[in-house]
Backbone as CSV, one residue per row, in Angstrom:
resi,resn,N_x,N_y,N_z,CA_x,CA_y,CA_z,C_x,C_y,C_z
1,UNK,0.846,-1.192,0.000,0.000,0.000,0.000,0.884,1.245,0.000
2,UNK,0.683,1.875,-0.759,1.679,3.429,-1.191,1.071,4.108,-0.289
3,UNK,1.819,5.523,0.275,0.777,6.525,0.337,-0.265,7.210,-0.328
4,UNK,-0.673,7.206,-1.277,-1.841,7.687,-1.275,-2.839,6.485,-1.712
5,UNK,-2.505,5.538,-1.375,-3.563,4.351,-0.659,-4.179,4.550,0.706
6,UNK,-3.064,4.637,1.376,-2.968,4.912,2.703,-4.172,6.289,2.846
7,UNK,-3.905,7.135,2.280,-4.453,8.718,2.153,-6.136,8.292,1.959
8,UNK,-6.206,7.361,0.966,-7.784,7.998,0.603,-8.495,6.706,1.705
9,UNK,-7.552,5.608,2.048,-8.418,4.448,3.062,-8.698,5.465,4.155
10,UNK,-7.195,6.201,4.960,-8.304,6.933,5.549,-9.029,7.811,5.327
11,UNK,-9.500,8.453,4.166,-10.579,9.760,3.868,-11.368,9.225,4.396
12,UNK,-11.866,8.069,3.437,-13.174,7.333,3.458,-13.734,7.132,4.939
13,UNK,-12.722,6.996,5.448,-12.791,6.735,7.190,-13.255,8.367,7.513
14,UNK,-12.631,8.850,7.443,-13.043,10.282,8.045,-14.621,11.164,7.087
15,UNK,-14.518,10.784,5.768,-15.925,11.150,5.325,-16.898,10.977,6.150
16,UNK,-16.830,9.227,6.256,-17.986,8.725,7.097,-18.714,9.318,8.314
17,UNK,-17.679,9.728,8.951,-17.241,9.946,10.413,-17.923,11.575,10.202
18,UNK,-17.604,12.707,9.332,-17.606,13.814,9.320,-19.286,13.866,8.698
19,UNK,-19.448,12.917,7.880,-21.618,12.935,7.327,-22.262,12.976,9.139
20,UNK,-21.924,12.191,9.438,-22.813,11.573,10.690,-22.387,13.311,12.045
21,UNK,-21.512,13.573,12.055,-21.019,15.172,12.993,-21.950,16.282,12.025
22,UNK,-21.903,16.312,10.777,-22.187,17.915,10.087,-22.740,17.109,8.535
23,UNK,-23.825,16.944,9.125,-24.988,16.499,8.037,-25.300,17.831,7.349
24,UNK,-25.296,17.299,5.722,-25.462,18.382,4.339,-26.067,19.368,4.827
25,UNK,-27.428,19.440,5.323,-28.127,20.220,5.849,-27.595,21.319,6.806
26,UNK,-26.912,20.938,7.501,-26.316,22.594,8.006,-24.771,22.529,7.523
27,UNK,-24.149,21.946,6.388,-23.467,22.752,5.372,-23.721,24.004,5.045
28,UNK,-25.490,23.348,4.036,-26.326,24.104,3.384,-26.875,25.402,3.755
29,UNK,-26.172,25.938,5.272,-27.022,26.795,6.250,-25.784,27.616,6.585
30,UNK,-24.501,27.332,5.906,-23.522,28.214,5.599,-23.524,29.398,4.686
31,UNK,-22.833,30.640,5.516,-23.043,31.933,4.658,-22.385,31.737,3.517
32,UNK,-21.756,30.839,3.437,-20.755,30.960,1.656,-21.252,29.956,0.546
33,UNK,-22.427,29.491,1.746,-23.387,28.147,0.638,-23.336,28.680,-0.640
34,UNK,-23.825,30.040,-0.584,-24.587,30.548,-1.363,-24.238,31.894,-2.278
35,UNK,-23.175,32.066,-1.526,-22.254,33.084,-2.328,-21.812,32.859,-3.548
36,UNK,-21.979,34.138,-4.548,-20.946,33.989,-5.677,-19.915,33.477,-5.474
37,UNK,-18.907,32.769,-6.521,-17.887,32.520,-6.244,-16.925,33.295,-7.521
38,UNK,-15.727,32.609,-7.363,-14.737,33.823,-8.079,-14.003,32.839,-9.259
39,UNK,-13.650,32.982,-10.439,-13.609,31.892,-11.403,-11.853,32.050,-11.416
40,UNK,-11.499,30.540,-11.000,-9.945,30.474,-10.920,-9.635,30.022,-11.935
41,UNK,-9.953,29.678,-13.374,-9.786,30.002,-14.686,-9.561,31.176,-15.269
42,UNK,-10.420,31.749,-14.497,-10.314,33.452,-15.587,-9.317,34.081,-14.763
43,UNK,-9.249,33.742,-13.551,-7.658,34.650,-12.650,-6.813,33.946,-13.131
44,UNK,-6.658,32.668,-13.613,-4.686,32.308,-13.952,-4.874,33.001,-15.318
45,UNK,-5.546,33.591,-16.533,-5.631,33.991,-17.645,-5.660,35.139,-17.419
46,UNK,-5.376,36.046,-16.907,-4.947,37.840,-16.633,-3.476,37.738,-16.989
47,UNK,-3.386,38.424,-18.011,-2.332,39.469,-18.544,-1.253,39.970,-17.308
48,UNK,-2.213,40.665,-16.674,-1.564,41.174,-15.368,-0.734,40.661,-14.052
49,UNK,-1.170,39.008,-14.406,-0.096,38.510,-13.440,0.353,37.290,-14.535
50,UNK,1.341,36.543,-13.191,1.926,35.207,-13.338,1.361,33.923,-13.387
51,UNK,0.497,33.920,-13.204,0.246,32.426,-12.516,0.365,31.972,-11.486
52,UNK,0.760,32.103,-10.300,1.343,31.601,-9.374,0.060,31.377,-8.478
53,UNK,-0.397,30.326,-8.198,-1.344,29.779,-7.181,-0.413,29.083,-5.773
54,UNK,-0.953,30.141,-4.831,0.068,30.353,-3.634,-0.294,29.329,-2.594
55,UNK,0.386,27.852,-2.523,-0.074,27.703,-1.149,0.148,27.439,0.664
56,UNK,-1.052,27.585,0.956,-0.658,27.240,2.798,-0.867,26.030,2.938
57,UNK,0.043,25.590,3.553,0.979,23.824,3.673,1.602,23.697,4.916
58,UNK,1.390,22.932,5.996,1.510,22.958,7.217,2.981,21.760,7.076
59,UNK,2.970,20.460,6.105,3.460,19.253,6.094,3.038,18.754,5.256
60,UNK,4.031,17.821,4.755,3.325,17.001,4.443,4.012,15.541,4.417
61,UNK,3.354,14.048,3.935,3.866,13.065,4.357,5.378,11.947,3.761
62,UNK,5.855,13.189,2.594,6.627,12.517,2.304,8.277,13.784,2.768
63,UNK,7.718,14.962,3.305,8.839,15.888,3.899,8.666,15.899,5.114
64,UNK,7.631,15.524,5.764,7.121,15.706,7.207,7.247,17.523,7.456
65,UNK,7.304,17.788,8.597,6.854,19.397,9.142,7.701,20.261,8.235
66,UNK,7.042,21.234,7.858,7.192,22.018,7.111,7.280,23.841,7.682
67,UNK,6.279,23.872,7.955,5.916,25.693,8.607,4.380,25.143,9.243
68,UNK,4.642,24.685,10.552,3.933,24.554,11.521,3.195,25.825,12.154
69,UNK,3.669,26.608,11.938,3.362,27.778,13.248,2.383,29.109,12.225
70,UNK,2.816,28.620,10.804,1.977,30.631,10.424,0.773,30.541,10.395
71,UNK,0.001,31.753,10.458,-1.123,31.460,10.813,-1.456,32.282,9.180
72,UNK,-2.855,31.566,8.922,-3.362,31.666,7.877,-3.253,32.847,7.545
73,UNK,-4.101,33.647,8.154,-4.260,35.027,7.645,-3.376,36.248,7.276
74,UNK,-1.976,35.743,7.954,-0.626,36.558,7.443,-0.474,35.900,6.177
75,UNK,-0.043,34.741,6.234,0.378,33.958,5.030,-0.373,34.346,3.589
76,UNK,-1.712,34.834,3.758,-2.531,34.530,2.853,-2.428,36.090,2.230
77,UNK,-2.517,36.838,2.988,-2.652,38.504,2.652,-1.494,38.454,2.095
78,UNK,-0.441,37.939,2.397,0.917,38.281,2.485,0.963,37.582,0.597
79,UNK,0.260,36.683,0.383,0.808,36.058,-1.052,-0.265,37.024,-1.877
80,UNK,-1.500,37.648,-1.553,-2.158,38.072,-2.673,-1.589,39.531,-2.167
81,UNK,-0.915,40.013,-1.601,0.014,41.260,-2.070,1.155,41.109,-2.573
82,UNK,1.453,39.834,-2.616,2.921,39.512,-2.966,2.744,39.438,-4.618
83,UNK,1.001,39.676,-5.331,0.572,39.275,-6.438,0.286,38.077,-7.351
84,UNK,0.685,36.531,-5.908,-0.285,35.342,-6.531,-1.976,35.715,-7.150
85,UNK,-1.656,35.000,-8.076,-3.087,34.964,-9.113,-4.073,34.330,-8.105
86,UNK,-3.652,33.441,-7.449,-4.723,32.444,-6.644,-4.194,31.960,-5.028
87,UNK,-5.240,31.253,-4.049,-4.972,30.303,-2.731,-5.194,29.513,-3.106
88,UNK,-4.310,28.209,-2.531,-4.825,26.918,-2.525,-4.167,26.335,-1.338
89,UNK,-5.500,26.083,-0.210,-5.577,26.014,0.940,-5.752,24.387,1.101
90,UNK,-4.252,23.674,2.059,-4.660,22.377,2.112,-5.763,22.329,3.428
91,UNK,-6.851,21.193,3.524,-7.838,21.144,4.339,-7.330,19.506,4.941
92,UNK,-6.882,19.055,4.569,-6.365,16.863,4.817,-5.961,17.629,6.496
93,UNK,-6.725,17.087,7.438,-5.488,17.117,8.750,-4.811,16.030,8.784
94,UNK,-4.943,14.493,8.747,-4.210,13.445,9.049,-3.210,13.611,8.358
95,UNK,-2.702,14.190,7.344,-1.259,13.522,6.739,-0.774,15.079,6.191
96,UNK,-1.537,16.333,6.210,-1.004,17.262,6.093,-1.156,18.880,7.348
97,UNK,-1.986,18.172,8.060,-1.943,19.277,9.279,-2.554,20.763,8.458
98,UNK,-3.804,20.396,8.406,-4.694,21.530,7.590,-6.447,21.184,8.166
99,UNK,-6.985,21.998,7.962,-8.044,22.047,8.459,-9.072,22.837,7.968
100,UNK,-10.479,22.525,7.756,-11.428,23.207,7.031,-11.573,24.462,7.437
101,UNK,-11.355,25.180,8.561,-11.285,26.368,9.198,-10.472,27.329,8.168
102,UNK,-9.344,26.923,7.734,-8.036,27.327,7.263,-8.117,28.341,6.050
103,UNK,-9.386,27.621,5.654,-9.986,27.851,4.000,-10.811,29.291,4.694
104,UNK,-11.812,28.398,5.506,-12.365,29.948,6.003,-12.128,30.570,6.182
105,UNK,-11.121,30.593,7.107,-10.553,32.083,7.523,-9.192,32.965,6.168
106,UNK,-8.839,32.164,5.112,-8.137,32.412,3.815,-9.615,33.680,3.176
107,UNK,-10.478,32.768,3.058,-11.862,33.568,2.617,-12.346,34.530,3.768
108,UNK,-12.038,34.672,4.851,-12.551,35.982,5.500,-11.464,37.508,4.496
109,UNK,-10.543,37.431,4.249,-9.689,38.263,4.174,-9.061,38.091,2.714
110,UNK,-9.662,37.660,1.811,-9.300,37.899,0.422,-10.099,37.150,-0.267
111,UNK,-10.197,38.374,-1.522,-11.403,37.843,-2.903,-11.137,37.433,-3.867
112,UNK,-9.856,36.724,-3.854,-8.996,36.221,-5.019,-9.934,34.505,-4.992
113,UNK,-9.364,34.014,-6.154,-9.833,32.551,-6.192,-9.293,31.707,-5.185
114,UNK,-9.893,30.931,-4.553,-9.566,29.786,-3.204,-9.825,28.719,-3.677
115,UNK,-8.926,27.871,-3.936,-8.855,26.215,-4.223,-9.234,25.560,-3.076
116,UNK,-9.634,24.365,-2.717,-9.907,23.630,-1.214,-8.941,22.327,-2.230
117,UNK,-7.607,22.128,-1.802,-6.521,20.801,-2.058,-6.974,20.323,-0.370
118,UNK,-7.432,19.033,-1.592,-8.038,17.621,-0.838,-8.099,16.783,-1.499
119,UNK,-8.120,15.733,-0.339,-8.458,14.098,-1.986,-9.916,14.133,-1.435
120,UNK,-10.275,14.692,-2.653,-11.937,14.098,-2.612,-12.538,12.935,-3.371
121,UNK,-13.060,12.472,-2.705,-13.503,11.232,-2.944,-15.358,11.155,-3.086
122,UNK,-15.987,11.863,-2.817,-17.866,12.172,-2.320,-18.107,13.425,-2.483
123,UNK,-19.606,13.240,-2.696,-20.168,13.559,-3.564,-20.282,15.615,-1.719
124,UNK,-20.049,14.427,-0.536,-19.889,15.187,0.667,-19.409,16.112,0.715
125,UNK,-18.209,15.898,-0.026,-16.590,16.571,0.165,-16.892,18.019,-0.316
126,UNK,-17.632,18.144,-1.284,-18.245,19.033,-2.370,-18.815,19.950,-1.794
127,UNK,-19.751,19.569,-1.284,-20.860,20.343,-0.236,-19.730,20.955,0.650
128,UNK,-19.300,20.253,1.215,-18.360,20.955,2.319,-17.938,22.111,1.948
129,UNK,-16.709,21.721,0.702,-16.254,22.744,-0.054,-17.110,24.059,-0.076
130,UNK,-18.224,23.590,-0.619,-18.899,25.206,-1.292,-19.521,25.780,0.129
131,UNK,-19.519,25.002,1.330,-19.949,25.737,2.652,-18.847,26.506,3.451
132,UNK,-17.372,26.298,3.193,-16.372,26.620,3.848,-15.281,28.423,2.970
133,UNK,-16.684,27.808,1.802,-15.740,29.371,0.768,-14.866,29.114,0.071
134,UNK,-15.033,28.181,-0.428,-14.256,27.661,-1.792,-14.758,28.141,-3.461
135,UNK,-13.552,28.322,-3.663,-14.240,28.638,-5.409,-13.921,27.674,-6.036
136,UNK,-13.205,26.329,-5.972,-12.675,25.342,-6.948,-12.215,24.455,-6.462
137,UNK,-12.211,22.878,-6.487,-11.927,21.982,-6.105,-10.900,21.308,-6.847
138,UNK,-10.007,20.475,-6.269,-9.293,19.430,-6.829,-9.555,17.411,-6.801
139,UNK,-9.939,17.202,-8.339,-10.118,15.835,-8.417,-8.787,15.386,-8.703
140,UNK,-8.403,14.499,-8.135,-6.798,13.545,-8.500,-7.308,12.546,-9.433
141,UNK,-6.869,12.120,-10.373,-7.135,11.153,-11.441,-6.556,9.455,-11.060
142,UNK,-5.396,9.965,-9.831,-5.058,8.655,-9.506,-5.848,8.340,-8.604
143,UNK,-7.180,9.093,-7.503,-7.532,8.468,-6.237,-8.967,8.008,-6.583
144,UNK,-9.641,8.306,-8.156,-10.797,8.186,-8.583,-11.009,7.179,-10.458
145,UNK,-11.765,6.327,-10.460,-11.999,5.904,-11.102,-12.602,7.364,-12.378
146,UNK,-12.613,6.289,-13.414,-12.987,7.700,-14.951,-14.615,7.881,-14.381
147,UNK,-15.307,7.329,-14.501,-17.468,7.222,-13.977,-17.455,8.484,-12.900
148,UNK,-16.062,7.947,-11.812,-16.737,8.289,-10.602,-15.667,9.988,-10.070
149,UNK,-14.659,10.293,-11.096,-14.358,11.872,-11.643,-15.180,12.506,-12.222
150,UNK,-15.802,11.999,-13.754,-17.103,12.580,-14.098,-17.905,13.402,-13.206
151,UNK,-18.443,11.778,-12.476,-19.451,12.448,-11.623,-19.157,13.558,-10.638
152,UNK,-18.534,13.346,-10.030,-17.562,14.813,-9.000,-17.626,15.503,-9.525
153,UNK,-16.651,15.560,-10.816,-16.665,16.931,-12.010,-18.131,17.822,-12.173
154,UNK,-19.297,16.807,-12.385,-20.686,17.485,-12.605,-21.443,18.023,-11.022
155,UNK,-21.162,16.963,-10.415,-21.553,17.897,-9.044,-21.014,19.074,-8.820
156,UNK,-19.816,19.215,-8.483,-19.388,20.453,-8.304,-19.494,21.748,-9.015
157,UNK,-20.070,21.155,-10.518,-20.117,22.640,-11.239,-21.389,22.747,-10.792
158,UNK,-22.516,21.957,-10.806,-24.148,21.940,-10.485,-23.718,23.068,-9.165
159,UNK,-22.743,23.375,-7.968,-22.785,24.282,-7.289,-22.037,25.490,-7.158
160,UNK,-21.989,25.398,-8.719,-20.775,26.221,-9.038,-19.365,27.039,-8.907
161,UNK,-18.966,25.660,-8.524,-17.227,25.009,-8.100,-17.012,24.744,-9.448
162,UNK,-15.718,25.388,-9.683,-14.816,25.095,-11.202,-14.033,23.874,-10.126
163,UNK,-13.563,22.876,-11.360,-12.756,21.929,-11.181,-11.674,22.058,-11.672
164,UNK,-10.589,21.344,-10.655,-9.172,21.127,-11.470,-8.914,19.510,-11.485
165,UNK,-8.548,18.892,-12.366,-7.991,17.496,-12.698,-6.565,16.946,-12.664
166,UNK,-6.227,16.849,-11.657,-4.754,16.407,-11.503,-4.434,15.052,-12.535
167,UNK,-3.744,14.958,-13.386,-2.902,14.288,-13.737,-1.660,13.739,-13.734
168,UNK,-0.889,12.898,-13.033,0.478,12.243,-13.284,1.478,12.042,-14.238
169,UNK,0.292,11.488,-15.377,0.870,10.702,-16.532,0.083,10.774,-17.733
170,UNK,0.432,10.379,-18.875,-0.531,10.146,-20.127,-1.302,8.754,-19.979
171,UNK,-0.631,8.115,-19.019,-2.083,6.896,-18.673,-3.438,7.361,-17.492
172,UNK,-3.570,8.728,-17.382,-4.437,9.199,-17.287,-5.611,9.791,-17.853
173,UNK,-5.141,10.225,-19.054,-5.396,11.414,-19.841,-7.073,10.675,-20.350
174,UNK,-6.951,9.900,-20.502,-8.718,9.248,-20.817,-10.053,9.152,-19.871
175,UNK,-9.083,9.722,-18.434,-10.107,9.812,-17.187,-10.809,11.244,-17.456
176,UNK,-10.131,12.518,-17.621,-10.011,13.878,-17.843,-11.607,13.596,-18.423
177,UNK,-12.049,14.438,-17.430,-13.759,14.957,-17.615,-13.535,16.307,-18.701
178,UNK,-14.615,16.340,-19.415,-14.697,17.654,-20.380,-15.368,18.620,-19.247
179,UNK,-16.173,18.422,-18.144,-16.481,19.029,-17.584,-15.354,20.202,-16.280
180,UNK,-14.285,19.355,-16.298,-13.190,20.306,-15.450,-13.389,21.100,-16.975
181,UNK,-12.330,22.520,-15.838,-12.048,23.869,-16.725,-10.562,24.051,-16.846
182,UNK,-10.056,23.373,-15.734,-8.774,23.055,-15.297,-8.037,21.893,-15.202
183,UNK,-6.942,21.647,-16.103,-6.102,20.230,-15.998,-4.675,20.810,-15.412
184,UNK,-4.414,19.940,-14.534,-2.762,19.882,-13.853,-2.341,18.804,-13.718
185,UNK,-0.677,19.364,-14.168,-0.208,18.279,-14.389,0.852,17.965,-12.944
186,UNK,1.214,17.164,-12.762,1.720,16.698,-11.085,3.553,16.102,-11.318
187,UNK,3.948,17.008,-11.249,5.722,16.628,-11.463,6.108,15.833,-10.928
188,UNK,5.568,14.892,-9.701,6.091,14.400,-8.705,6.171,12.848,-9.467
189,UNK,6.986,11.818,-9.291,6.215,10.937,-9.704,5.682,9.665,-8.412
190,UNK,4.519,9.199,-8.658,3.817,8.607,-7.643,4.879,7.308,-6.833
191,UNK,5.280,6.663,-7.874,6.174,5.772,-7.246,7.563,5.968,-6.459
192,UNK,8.069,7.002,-7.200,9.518,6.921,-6.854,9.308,8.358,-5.858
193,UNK,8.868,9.652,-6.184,8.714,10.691,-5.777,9.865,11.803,-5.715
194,UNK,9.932,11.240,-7.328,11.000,12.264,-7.627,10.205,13.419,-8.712
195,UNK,10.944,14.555,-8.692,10.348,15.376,-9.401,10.717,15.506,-10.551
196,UNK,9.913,16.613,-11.650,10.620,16.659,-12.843,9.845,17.739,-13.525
197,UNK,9.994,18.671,-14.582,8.607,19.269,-15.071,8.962,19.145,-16.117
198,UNK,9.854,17.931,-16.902,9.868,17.348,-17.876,8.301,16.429,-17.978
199,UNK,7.692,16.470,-17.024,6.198,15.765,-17.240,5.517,16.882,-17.552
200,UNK,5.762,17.405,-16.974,4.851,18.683,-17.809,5.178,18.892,-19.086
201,UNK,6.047,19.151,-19.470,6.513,19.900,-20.723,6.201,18.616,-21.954
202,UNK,6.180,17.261,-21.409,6.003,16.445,-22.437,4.043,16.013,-22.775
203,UNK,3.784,16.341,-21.417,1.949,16.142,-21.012,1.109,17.532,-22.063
204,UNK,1.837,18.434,-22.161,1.221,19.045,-22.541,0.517,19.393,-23.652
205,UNK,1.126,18.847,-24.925,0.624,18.711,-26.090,-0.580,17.657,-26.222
206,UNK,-0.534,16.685,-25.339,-1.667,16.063,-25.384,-2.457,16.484,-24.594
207,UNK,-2.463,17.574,-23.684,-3.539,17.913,-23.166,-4.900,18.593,-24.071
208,UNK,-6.181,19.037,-23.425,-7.171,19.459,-24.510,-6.896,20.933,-24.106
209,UNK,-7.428,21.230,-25.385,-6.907,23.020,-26.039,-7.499,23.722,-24.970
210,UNK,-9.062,23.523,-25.102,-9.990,24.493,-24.460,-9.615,24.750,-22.712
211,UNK,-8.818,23.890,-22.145,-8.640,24.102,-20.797,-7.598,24.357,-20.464
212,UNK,-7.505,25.445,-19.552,-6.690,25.986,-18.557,-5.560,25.230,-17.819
213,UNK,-4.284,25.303,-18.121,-3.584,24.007,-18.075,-2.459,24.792,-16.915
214,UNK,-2.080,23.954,-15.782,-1.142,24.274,-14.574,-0.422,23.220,-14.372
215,UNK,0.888,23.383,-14.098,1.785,22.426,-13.474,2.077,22.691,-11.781
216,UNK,2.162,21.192,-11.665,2.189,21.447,-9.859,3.325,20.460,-9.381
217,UNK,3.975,21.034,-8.107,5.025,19.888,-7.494,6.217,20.284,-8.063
218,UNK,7.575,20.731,-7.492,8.800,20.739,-7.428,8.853,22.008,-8.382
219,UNK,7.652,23.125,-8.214,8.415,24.381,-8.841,9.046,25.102,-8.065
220,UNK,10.323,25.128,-7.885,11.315,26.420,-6.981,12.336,26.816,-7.722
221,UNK,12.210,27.149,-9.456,13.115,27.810,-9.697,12.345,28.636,-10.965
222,UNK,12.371,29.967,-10.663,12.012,31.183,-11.566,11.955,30.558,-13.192
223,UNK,13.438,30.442,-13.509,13.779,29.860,-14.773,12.909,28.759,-14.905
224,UNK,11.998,28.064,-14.065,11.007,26.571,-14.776,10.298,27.146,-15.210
225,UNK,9.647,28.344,-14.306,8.284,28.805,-14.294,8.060,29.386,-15.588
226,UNK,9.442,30.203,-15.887,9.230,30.833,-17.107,9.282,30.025,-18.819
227,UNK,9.965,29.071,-18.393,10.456,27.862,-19.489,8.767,27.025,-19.920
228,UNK,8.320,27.015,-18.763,6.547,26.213,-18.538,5.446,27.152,-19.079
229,UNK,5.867,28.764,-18.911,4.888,29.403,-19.402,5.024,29.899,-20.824
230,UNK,5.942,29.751,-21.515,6.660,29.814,-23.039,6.410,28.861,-23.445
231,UNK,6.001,27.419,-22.931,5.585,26.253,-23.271,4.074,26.157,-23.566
232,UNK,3.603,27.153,-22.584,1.683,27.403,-22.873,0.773,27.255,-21.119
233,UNK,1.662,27.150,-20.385,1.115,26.635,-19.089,0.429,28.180,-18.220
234,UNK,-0.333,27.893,-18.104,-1.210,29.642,-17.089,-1.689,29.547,-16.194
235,UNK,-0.517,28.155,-15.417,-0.721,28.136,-13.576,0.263,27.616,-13.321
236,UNK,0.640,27.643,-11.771,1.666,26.947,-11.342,1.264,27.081,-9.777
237,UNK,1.187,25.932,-9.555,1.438,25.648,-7.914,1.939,25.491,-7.055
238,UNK,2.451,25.753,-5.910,3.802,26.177,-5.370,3.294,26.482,-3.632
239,UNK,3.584,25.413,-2.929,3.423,25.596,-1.810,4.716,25.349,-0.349
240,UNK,5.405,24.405,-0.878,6.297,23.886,-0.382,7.852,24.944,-0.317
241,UNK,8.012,25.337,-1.344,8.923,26.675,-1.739,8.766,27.882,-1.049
242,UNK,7.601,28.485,-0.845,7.320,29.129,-0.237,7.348,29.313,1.252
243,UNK,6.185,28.400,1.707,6.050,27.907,3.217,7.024,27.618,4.261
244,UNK,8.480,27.036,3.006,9.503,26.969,3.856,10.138,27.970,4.948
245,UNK,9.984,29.352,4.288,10.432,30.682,4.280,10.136,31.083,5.904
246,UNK,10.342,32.180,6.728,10.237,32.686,7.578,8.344,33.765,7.176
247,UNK,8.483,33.979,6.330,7.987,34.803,5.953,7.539,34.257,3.929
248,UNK,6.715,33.511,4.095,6.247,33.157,2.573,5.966,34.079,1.477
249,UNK,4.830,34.833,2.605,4.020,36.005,1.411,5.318,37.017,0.678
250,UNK,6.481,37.418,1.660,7.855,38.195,1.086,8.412,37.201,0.089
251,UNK,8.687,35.807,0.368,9.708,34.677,-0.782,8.649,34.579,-1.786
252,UNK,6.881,34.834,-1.695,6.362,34.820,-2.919,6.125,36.110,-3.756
253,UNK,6.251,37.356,-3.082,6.897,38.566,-3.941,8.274,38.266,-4.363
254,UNK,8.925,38.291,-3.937,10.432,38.146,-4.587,10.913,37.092,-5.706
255,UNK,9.601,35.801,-5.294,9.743,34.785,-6.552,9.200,35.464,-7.817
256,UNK,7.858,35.755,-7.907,6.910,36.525,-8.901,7.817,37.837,-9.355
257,UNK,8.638,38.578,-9.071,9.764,39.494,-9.290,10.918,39.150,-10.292
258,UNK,11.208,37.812,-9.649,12.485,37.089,-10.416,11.503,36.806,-12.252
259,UNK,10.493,36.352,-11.885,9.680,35.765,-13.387,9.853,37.107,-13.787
260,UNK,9.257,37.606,-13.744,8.807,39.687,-14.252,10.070,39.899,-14.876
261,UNK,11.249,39.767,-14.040,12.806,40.121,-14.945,13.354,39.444,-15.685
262,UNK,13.204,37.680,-15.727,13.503,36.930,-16.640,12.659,37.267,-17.983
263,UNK,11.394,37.544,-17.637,10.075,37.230,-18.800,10.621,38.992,-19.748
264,UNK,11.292,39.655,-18.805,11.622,41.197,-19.620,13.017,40.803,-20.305
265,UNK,13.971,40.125,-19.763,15.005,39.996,-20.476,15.082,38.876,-21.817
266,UNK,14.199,37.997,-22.149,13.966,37.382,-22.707,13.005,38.351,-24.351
267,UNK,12.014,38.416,-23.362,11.466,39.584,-24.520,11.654,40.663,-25.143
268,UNK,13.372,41.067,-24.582,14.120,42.187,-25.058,15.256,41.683,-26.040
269,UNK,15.519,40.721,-25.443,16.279,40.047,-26.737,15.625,39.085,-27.125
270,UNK,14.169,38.997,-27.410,13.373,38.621,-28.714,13.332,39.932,-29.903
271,UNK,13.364,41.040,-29.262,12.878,42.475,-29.565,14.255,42.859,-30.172
């Protein structure tokens, strides 16, 4: 059993556990049930920024502790002044030390797009999501059968949650719902857990045109980001790089800075 065997045996355990505590019904009785939400498609496609979908990451199970101590609401102000396009707030407590609160309180204090990174697995998870102030969810292609992504995929837009579709590999690529708006691709690789964004750069031509395409996992160097977005990519995810920092929201201005001067020196000697 790999980890993320391990990961979704216990979701399922904790889904269960979390229907029977906070039944749909007073989800449904949440102030953000019902709120507009903010389209994290159309924010990684602004002219005006980078891409950079910023996130808060407590740990996780293959680095163990990471940035235990910041508290959301610095971290979070601190990356959408730092000019991330997007949040993406982990919620997993067992294996990443995150919590549904985390998201909330990300959404008390900024109107940028909010991802909820989770392995979702139910139809539950969803509901939750759109009660906690989420604008967009993440389906993994490795923790869900092709029927039972679909279906996720259509629930969540029915509450109008944009989806993102994590991908690994091109032995995925036939799961990919037309209904996500968003495909990402995952550098890491599942077995060995080494990185690369040579998966990206090779995933991408077979990806589909019409969607919004992000690479995620082992971006910490300016020069990828910019190499990935000359390639066609108009996200990037980045939590681990950051979080490390004393101070994230400053290492994610100063990263988004470094792109800005590469992306000018490049286009000056295109010019």
């Amino acid at each position: 059993m790999n980890i993320l065997d391990k990961i979704i045996a216990h979701k399922r355990t904790e889904v269960k556990e979390r229907k029977e505590r906070f039944p749909v019904k007073l989800l449904e009785d949440s102030i953000y049930f019902n709120t507009p939400t903010v389209s994290l498609s159309k924010y990684l496609q602004r002219e005006d920024k980078q891409g950079i979908i910023a996130e808060f990451k407590r740990k996780s199970p293959s680095k163990g502790a990471i940035n235990m101590y910041s508290k959301v609401e610095e971290v979070s102000i601190g990356y959408m002044q730092a000019g991330a396009s997007a949040l993406s707030i982990l919620t997993d407590e067992h294996f990443f030390g995150g919590k549904n609160a985390d998201l909330t309180e990300a959404r008390k204090f900024n109107y940028c797009p909010i991802l909820r990174k989770d392995f979702i697995i139910d139809e539950y998870q969803i509901v939750e999501a759109r009660s906690i102030g989420a604008d967009a969810i993440l389906l993994i292609a490795a923790c869900l059968e092709k029927a039972e992504l679909h279906r996720l995929a259509g629930f969540a837009q029915s509450l109008g949650l944009e989806v993102l579709v994590e991908l690994h590999g091109p032995y995925e690529l036939d799961k990919l719902s037309p209904l996500a708006n968003i495909v990402g691709v995952n550098n890491r690789n599942l077995q060995t857990f080494e990185v690369s964004i040579s998966h990206s750069l090779e995933l991408f031509p077979l990806l589909p045109k019409e969607m919004v395409k992000i690479s995620e996992s082992g971006l910490n160097d300016a020069q990828a980001i910019v190499e990935l977005r000359r390639a066609g990519f108009q996200g990037f995810l980045i939590g681990e790089h950051f979080m490390r920092d004393e101070d994230p929201g400053q290492h994610c201005r100063a990263f988004i800075q470094r792109i800005q001067r590469l992306e000018a020196l490049l286009d000056g000697a295109i010019a």
